[in-house]
N, CA, C and O atoms as CSV, one atom per row, in Angstrom:
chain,resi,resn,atom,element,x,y,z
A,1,UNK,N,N,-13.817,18.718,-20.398
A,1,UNK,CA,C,-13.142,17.534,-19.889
A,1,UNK,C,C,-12.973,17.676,-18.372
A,1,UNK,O,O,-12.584,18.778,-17.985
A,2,UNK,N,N,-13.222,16.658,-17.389
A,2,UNK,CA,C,-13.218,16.460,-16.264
A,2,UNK,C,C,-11.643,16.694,-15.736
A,2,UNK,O,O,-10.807,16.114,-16.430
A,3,UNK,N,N,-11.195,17.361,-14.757
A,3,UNK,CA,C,-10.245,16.717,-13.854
A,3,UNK,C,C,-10.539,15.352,-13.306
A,3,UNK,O,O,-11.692,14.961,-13.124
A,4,UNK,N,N,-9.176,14.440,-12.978
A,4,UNK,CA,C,-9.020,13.769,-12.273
A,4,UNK,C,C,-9.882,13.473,-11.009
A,4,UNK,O,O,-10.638,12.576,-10.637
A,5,UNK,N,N,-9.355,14.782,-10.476
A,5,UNK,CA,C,-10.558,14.932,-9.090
A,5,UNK,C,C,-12.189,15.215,-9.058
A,5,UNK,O,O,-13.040,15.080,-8.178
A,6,UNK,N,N,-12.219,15.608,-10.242
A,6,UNK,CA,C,-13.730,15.630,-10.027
A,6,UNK,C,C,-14.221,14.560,-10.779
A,6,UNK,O,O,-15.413,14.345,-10.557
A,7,UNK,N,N,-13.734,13.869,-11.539
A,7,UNK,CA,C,-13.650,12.499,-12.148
A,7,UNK,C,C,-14.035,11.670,-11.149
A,7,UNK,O,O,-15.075,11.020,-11.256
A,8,UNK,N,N,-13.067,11.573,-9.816
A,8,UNK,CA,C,-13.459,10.562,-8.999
A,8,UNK,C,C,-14.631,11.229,-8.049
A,8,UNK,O,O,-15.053,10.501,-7.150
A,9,UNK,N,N,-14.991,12.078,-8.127
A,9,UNK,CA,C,-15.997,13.127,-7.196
A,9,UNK,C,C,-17.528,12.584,-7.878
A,9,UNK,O,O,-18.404,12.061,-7.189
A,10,UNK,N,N,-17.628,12.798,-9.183
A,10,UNK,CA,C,-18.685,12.090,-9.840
A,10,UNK,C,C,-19.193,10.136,-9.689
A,10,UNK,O,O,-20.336,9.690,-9.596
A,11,UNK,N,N,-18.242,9.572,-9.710
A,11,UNK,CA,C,-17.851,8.426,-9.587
A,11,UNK,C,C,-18.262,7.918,-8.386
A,11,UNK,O,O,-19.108,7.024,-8.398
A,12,UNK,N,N,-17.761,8.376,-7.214
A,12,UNK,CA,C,-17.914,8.289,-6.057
A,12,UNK,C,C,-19.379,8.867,-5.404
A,12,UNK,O,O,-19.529,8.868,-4.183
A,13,UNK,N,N,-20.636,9.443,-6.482
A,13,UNK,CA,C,-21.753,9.264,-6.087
A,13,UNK,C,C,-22.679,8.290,-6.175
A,13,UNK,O,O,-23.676,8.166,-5.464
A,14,UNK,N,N,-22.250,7.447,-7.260
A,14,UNK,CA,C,-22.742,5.977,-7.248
A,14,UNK,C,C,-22.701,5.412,-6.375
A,14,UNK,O,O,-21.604,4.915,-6.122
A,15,UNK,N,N,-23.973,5.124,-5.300
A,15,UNK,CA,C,-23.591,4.328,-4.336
A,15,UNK,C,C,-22.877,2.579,-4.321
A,15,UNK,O,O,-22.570,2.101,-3.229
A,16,UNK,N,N,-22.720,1.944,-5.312
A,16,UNK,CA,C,-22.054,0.849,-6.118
A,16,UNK,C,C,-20.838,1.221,-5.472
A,16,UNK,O,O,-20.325,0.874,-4.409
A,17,UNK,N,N,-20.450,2.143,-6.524
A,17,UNK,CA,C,-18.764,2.553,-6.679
A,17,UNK,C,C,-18.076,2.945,-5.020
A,17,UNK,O,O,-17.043,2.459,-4.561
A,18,UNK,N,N,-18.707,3.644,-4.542
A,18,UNK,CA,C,-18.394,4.226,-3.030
A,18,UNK,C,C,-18.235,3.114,-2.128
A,18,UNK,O,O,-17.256,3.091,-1.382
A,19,UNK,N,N,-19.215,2.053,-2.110
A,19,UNK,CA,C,-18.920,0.872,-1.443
A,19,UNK,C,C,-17.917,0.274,-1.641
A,19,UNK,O,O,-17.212,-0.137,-0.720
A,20,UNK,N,N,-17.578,0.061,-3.205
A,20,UNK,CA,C,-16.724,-0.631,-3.252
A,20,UNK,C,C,-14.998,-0.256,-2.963
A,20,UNK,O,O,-13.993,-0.930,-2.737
A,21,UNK,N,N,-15.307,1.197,-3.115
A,21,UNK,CA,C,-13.812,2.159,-3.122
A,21,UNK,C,C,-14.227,2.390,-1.659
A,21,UNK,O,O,-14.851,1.342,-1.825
A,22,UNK,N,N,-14.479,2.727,-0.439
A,22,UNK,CA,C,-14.574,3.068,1.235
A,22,UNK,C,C,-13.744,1.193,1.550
A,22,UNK,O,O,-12.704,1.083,2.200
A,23,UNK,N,N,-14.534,-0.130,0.895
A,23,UNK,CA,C,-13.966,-1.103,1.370
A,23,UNK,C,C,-12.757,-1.192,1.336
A,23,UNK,O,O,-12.312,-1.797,2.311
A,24,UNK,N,N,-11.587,-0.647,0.215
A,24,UNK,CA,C,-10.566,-0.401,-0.098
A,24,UNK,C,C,-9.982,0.591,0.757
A,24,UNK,O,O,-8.998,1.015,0.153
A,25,UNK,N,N,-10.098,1.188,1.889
A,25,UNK,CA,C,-10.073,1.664,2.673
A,25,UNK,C,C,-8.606,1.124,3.570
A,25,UNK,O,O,-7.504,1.671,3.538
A,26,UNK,N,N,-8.947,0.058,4.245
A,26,UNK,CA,C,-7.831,-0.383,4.973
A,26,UNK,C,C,-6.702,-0.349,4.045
A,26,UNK,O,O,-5.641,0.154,4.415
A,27,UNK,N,N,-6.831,-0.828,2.894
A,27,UNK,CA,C,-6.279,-1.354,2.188
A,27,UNK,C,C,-4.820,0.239,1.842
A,27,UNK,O,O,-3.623,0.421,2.065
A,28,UNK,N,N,-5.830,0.893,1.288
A,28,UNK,CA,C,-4.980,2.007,1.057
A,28,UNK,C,C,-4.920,2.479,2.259
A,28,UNK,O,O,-5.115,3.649,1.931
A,29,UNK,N,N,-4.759,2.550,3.911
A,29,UNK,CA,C,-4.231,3.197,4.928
A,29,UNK,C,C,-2.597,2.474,5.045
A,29,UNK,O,O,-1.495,2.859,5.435
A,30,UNK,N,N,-3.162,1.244,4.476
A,30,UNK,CA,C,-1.405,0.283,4.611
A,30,UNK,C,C,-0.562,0.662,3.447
A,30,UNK,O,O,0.595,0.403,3.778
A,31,UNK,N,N,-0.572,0.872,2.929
A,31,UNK,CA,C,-0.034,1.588,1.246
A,31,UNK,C,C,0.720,2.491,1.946
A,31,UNK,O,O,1.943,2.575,2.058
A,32,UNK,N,N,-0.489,3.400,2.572
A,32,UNK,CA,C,0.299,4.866,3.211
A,32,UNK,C,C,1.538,4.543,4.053
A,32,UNK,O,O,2.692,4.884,3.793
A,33,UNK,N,N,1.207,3.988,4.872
A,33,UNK,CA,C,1.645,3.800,5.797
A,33,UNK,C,C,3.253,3.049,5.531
A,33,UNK,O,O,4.065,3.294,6.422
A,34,UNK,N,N,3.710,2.223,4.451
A,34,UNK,CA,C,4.532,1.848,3.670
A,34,UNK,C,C,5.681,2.934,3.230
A,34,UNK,O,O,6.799,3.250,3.637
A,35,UNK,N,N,4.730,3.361,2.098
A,35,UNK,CA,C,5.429,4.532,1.444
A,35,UNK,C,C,6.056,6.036,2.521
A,35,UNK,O,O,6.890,6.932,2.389
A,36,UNK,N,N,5.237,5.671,3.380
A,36,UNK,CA,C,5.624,6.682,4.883
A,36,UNK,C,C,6.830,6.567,5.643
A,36,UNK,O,O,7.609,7.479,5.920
A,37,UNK,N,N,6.959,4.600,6.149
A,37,UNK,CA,C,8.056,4.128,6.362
A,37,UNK,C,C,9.387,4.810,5.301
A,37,UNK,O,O,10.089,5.767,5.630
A,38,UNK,N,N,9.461,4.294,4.416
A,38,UNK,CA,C,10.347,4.092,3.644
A,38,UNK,C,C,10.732,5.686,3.457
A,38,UNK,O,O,11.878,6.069,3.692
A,39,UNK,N,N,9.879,6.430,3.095
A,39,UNK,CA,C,10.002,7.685,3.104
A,39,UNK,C,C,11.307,8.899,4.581
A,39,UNK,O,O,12.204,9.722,4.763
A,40,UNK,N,N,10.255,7.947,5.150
A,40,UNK,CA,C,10.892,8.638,7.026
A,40,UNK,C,C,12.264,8.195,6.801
A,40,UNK,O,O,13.164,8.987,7.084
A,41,UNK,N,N,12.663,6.622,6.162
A,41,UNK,CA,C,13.776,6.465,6.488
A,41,UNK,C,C,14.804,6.570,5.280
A,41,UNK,O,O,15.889,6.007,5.130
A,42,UNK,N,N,14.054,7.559,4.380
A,42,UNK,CA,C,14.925,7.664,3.297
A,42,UNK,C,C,15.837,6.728,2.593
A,42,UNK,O,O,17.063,6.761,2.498
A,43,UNK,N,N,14.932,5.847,2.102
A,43,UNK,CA,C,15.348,5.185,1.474
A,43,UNK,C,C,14.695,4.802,-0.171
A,43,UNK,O,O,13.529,4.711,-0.555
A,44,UNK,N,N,15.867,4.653,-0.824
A,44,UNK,CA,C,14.258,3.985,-2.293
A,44,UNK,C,C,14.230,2.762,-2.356
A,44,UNK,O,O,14.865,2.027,-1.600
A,45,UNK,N,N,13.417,2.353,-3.352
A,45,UNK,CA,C,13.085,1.502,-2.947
A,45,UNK,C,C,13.815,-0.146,-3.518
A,45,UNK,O,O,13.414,-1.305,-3.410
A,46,UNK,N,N,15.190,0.552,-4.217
A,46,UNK,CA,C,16.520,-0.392,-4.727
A,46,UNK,C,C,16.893,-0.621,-3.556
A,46,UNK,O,O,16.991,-1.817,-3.283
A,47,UNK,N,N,17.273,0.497,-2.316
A,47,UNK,CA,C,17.591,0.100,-1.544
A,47,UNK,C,C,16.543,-0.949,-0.355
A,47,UNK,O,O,17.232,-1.612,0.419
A,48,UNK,N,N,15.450,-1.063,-0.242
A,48,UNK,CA,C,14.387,-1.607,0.541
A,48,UNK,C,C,15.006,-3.140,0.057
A,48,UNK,O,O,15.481,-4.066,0.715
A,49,UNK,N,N,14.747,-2.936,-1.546
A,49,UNK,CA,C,14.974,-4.560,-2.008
A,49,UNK,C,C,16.167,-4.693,-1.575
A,49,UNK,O,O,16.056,-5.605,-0.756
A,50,UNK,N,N,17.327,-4.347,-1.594
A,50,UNK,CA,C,18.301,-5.068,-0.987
A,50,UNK,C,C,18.253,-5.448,0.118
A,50,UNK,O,O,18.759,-6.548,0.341
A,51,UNK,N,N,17.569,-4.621,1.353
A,51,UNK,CA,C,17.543,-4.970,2.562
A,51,UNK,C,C,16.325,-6.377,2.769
A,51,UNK,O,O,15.951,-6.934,3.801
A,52,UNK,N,N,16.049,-6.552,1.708
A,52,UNK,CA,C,14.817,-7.184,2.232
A,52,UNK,C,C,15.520,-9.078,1.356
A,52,UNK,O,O,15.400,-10.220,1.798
A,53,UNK,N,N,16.196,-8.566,0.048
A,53,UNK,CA,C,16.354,-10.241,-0.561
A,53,UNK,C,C,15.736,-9.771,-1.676
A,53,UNK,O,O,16.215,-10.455,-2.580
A,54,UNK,N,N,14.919,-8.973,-2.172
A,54,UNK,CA,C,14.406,-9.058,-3.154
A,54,UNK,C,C,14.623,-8.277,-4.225
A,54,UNK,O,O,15.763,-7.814,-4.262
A,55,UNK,N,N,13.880,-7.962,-5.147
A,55,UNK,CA,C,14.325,-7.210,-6.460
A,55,UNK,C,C,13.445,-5.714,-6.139
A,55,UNK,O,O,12.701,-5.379,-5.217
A,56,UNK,N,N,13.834,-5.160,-7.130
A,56,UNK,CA,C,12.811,-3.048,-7.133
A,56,UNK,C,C,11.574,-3.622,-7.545
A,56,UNK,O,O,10.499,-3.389,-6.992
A,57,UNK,N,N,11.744,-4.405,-8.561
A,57,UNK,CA,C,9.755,-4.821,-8.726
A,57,UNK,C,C,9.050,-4.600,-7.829
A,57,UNK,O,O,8.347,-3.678,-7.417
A,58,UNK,N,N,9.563,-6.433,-7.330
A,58,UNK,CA,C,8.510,-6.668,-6.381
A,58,UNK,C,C,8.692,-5.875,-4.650
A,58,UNK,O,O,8.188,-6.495,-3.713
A,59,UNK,N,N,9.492,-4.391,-4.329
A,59,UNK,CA,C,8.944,-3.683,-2.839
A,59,UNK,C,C,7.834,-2.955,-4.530
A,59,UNK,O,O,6.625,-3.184,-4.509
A,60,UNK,N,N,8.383,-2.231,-5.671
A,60,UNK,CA,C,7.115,-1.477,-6.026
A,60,UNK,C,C,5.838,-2.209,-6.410
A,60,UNK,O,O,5.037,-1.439,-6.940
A,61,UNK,N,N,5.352,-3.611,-6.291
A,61,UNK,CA,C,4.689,-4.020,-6.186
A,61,UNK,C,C,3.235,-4.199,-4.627
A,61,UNK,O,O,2.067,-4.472,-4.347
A,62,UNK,N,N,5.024,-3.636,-3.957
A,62,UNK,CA,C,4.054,-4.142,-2.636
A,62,UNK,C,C,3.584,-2.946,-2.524
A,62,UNK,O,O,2.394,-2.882,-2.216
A,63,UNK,N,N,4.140,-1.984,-2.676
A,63,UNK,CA,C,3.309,-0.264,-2.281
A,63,UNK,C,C,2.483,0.565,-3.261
A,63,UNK,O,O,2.058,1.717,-3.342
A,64,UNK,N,N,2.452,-0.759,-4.087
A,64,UNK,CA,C,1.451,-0.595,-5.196
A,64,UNK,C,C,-0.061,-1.084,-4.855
A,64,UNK,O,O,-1.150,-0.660,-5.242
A,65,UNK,N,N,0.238,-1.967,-4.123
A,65,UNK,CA,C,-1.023,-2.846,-4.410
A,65,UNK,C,C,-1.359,-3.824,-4.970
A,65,UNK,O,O,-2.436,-4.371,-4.735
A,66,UNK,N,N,-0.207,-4.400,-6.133
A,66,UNK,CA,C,-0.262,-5.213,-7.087
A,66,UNK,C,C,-0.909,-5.406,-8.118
A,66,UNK,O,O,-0.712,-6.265,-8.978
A,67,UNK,N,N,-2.281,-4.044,-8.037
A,67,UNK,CA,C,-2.786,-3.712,-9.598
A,67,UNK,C,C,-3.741,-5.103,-9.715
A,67,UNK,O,O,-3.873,-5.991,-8.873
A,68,UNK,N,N,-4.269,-5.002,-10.848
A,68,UNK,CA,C,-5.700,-5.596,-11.153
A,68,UNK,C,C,-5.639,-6.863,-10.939
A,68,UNK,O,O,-6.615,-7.613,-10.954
A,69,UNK,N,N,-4.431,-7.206,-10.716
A,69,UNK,CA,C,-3.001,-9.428,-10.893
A,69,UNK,C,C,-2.949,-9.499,-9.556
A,69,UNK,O,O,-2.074,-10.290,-9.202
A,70,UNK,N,N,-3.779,-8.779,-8.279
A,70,UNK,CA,C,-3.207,-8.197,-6.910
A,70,UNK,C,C,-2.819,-9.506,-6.350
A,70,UNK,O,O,-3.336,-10.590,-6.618
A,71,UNK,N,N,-2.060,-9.324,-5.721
A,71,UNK,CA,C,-1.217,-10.808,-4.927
A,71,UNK,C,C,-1.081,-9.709,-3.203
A,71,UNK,O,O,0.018,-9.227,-2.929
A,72,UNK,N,N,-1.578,-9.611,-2.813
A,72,UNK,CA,C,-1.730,-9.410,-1.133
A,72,UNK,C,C,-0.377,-10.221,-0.542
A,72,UNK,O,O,-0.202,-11.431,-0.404
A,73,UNK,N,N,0.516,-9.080,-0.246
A,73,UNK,CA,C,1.746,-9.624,0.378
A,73,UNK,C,C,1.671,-10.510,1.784
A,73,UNK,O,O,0.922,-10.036,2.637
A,74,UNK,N,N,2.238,-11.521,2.060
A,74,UNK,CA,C,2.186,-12.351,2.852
A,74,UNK,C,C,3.159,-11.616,4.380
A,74,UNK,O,O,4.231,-11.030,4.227
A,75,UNK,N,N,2.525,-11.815,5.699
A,75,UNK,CA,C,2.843,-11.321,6.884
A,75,UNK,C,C,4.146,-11.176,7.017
A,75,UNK,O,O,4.617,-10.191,7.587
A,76,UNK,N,N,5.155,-12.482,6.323
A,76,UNK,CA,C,6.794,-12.486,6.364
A,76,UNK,C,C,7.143,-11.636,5.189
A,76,UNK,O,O,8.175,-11.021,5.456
A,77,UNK,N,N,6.842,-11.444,4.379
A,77,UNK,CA,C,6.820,-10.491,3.656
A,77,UNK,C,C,7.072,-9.150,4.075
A,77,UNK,O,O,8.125,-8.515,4.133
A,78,UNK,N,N,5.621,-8.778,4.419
A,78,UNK,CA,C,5.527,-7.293,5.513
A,78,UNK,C,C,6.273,-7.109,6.564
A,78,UNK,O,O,6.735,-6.002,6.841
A,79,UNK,N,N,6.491,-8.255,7.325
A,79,UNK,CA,C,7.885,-8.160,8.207
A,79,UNK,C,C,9.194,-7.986,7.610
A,79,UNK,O,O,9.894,-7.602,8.547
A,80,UNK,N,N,9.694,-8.034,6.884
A,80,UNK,CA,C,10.657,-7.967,5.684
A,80,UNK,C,C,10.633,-7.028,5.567
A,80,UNK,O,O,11.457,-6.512,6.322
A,81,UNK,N,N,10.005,-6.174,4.869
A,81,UNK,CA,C,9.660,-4.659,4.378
A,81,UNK,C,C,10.095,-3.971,5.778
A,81,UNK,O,O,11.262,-3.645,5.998
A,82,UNK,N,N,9.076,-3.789,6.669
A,82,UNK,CA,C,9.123,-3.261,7.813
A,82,UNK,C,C,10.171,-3.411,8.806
A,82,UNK,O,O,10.122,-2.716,9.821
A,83,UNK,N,N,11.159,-4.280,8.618
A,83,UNK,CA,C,12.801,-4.263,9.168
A,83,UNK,C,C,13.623,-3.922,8.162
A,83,UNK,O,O,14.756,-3.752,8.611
A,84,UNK,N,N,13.557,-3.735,6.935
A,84,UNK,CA,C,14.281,-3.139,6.047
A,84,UNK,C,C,14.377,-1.697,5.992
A,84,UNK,O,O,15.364,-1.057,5.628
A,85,UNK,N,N,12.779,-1.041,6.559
A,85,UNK,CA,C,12.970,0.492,6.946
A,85,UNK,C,C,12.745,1.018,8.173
A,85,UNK,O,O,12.205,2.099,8.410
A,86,UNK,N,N,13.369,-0.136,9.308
A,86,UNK,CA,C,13.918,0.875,10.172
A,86,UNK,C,C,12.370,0.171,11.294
A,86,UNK,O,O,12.597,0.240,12.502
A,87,UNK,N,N,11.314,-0.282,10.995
A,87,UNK,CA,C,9.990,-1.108,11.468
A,87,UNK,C,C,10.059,-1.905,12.184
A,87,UNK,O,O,11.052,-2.502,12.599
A,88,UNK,N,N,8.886,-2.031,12.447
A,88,UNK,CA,C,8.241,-3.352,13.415
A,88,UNK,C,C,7.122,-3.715,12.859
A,88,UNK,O,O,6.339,-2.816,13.165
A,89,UNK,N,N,6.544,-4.516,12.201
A,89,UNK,CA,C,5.295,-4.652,11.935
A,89,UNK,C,C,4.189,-4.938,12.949
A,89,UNK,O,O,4.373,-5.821,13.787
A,90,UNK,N,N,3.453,-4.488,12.932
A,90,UNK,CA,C,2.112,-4.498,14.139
A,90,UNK,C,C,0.905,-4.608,13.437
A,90,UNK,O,O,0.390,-3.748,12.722
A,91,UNK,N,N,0.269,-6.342,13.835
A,91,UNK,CA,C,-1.011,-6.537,13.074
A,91,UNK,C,C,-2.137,-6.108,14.198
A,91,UNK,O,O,-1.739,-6.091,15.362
A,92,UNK,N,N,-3.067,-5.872,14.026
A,92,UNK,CA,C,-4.005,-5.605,15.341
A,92,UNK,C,C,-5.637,-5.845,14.514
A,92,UNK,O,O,-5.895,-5.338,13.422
A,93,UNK,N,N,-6.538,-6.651,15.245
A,93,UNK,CA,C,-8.173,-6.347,15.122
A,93,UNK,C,C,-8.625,-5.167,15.842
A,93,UNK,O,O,-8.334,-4.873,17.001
A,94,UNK,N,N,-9.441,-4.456,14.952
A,94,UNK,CA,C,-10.186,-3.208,15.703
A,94,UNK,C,C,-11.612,-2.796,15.612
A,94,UNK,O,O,-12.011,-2.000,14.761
A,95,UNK,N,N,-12.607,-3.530,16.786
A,95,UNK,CA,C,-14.033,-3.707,16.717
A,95,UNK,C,C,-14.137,-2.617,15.791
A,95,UNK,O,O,-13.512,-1.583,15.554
A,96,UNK,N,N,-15.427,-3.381,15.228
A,96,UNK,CA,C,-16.429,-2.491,13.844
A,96,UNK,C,C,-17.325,-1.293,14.591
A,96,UNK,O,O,-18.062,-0.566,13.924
C-alpha cells in the first residue's frame, strides 16, 4: 500500500494531473497564506468568525477552499478575513 506521499508522487507523473494540480498553485499559496495570518495572530477560527460577522463554517470554508461545491470567496470577503487577523489585504498582477 502506497503512502500518501508517494500516492501523490505517482499521480503527479501524469502529465494531465500535474497541469492540472501546478494550476492550483496560486490557489493554494492563498490558503497558506490565510491559515498563516490567523495562525501569527493566534486566533481560531470561532474567533475570525466573530470578528468578521460570520459563522466557524464559513472562515473554515474559506481556508479550505470550499471543496469540490468551491465558491471562491469574494474580495469583501477577503478583506473581512484579513482585518479580522490583524491584515491588509493586497491584490497585485505579476507578469507571466
Amino acid at each position: 500500500m502506497l503512502t500518501h506521499e508517494e500516492m501523490v508522487c505517482k499521480m503527479l507523473e501524469d502529465p494531465e494531473v500535474k497541469a492540472e494540480y501546478d494550476a492550483l498553485e496560486p490557489e493554494f499559496e492563498l490558503l497558506d497564506e490565510l491559515l498563516k495570518a490567523r495562525d501569527e495572530a493566534g486566533l481560531t477560527q470561532e474567533d475570525v468568525a466573530k470578528r468578521m460577522g460570520a459563522s466557524r463554517p464559513a472562515v473554515a470554508r474559506i481556508e479550505a477552499g470550499g471543496g469540490s461545491k468551491r465558491h471562491s470567496p469574494s474580495i469583501t470577503t477577503l478583506r473581512k478575513y484579513a482585518a479580522a487577523v490583524g491584515c491588509k489585504l493586497q491584490i497585485k498582477l505579476v507578469r507571466k
